[in-house]
N, C-alpha and C positions, 0 to 999 in steps of 0.2 A: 504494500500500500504506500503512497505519495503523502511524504506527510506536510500539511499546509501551512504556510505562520499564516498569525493574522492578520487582516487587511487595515493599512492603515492610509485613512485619506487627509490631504494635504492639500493647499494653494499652492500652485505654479507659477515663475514667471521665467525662469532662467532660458535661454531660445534653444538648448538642449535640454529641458524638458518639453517646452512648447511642439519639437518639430518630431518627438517620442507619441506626442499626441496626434499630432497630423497622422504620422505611421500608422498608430492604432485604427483611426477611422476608416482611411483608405483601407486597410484590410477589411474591418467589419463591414462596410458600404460598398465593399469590392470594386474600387474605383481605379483609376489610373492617378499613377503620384502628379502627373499634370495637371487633377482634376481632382480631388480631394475634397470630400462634406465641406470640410472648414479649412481654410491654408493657413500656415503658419502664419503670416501676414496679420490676418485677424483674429487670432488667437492669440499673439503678443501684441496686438493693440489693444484689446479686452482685459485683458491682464493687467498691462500699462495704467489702462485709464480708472483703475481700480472695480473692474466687471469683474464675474464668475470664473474661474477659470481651475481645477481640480485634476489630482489625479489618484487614482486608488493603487494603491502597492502591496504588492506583498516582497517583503523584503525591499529588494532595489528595480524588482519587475515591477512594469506598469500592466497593471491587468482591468483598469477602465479608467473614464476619464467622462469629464462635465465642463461643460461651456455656456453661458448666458448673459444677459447685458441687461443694464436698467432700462426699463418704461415709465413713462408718467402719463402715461393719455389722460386729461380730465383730470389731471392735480392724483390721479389714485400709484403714488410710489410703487413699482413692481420689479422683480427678477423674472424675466421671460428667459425661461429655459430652454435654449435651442438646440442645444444636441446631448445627447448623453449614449454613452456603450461601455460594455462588456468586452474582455477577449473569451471565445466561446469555449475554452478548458473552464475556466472561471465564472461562467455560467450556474445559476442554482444554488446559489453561495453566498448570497444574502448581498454580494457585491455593489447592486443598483441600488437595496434598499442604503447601504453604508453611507454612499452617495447622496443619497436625499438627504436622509439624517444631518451628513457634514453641509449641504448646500443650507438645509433649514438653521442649522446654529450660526453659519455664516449670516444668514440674511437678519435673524432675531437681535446677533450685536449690532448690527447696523442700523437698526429701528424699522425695518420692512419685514412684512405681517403678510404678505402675499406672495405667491412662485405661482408664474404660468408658464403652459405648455401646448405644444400640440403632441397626438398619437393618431395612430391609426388603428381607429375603432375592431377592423374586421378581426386585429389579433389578440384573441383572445385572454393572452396573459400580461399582454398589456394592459389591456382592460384592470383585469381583477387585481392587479399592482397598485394602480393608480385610485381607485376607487373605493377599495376594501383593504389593500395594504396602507393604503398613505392616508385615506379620507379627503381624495380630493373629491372636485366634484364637475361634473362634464358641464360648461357654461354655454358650447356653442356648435354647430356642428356646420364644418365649410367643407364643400363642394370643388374639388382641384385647387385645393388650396397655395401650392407649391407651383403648380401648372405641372408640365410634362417633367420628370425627374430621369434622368441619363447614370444615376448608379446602378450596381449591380443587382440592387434588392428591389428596388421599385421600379424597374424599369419595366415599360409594358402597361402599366397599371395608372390607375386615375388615384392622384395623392388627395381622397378625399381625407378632412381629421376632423377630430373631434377636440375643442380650448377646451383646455382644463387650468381651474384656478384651485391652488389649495390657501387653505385663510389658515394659517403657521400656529396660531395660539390656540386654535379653535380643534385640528384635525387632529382626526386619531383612528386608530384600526376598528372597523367595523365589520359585522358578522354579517352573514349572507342573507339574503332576501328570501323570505320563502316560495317556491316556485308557483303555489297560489296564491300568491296577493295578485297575479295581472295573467289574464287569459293571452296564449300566444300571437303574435300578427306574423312573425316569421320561423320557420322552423324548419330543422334538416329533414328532407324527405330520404328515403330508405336506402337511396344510390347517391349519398351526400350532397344533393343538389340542396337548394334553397326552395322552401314551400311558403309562398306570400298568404298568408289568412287577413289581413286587412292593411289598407295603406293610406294613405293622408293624415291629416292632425284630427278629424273625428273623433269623439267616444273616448272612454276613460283608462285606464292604465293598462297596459300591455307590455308582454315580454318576446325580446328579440333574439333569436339565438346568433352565431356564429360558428365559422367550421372552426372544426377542431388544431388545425394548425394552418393557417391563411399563409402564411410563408413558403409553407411544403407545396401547398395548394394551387401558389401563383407560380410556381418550378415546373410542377409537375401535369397540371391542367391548367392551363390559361385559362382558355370558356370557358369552365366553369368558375375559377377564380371572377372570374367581368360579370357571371348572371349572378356571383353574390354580390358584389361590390353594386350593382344596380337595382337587387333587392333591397338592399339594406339601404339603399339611399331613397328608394319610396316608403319603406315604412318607419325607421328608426330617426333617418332626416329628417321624412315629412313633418314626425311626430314631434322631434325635438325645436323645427322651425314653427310649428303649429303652436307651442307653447307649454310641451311635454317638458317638465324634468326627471332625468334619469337617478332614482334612488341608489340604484344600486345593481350589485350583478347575482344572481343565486348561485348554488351550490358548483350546478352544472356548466355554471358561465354565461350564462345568457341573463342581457341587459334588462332591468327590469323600467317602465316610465309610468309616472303618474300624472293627471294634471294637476 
C-alpha cells in the first residue's frame, strides 16, 4: 500500500509555483501548453494583485490547485471562483473539499462572507459536493455560458452551468433530500437515455435526475450525452428560470426544486 502525508494547502505567488499550476491544469483540461485553462500570465497577476491563488500539496507534490478574483457587482464584495482541480491519483481524498475549506478561511480574514462559482450541473458529483458537501446553493442557471470550449473535456459539448453562491458564515453540510418530497420531471429510462415527465416552470416541486457519470458519457456516447444536456435544459432550466429553487440533491443524486 502507498502511504499518503497529509494535504497541506497554501497561497502561491513564487512564478515556479505559478507555472507548477498552469502544468496541473493543462493536464487535467487536456489542453495544449499553448493553450492552457488559465496561463501563467494570469495567474501571477491574481496573485500579484492580492486574488485567490492556492495550491494543495502533499509533501512538495502539487496535487491541486484554486484560482479566483474579487467581484463587486452592486457594492455585494465577492471571491468568484474560476477554476479549481485535482490531479486524478489524488482524487477521492477529500483534496477539493481541503481547498474550499482553505479558500473559505482565506476569504472570512479578509471580511468576504460570499464565494461564487460556476459547475456543470449534468455531473453528478459535482452536484452533490457543492450542495450537500459545502451548502452552497445553485442561484442561476446559464445557457452556453462559456460559448464553445476547445479543451479536452468539454469539447463537443454546450458549457451550459449552473452560479453557485455559498454565504461562508451561514453554510454547512447538509443531508439529502428525500426522494419524495418532489415527483420526477426527468429520469433515466432503462437504456440510460433521459425520460422528460414535465418541462417548463409550471407546477410545484420536482426532481431531476442525471446520468451517472456525464464525463464517461460525453467520451463515450456523444448523442446521447447532447439529448441529456437538452433534457435537462427544458426541465431543470426551465424550472430554475421559471423561478424554481433547487433545495437540494437526494440520496440517488438527482436535483431536487421547489417553488
Amino acid at each position: 500500500m502507498t502511504e499518503t502525508r497529509p494535504v497541506q494547502v497554501r497561497e502561491v505567488g513564487s512564478l515556479e509555483e505559478i507555472r507548477a499550476i498552469e502544468a496541473l491544469f493543462v493536464d487535467l483540461w487536456r489542453t495544449s501548453v499553448d493553450q492552457p485553462p488559465v496561463n501563467a500570465d494570469i495567474l501571477r497577476a491574481l496573485a500579484h494583485t492580492g486574488c485567490y491563488v492556492a495550491g494543495a500539496y502533499e509533501g512538495d507534490r502539487l496535487i491541486g490547485a484554486s484560482a479566483g478574483f474579487l467581484g463587486g457587482a452592486d457594492g455585494d464584495l465577492h471571491l468568484h471562483s474560476h477554476i479549481t482541480g485535482v490531479a486524478p491519483d489524488a482524487q477521492g481524498r477529500h483534496v477539493g473539499r481541503a481547498l474550499k475549506l482553505h479558500q473559505r478561511g482565506w476569504c472570512l480574514e479578509r471580511g468576504i462572507a460570499v464565494v461564487t462559482w460556476t459547475f456543470d450541473p449534468l455531473i453528478r458529483r459535482n452536484g452533490w459536493f457543492n450542495l450537500q458537501r459545502l451548502g452552497a446553493e445553485i442561484v442561476g442557471f446559464e445557457r452556453d455560458f462559456y460559448g464553445e470550449m476547445r479543451d479536452g473535456v468539454n469539447v463537443g459539448d454546450h458549457s451550459d452551468r449552473c452560479l453557485v453562491r455559498w454565504d461562508l458564515p451561514a453554510a454547512g453540510e447538509r443531508p439529502p433530500v428525500p426522494a419524495d418530497a418532489a415527483p420526477p420531471a426527468l429520469a433515466v429510462g432503462n437504456r440510460g437515455e433521459p425520460v422528460v415527465l414535465a418541462v417548463g416552470a409550471d407546477g410545484g416541486a420536482r426532481r431531476c435526475a442525471v446520468p451517472a457519470d456525464a464525463v464517461a458519457l460525453r467520451r463515450d456516447d456523444p448523442a446521447l450525452a447532447q439529448a441529456w444536456r437538452a433534457a435537462f435544459r427544458d426541465t431543470f432550466g426551465a424550472a430554475v428560470d421559471g423561478g424554481h429553487r433547487v433545495v437540494g440533491m437526494t440520496a440517488d443524486g438527482e436535483y431536487v426544486l421547489a417553488r
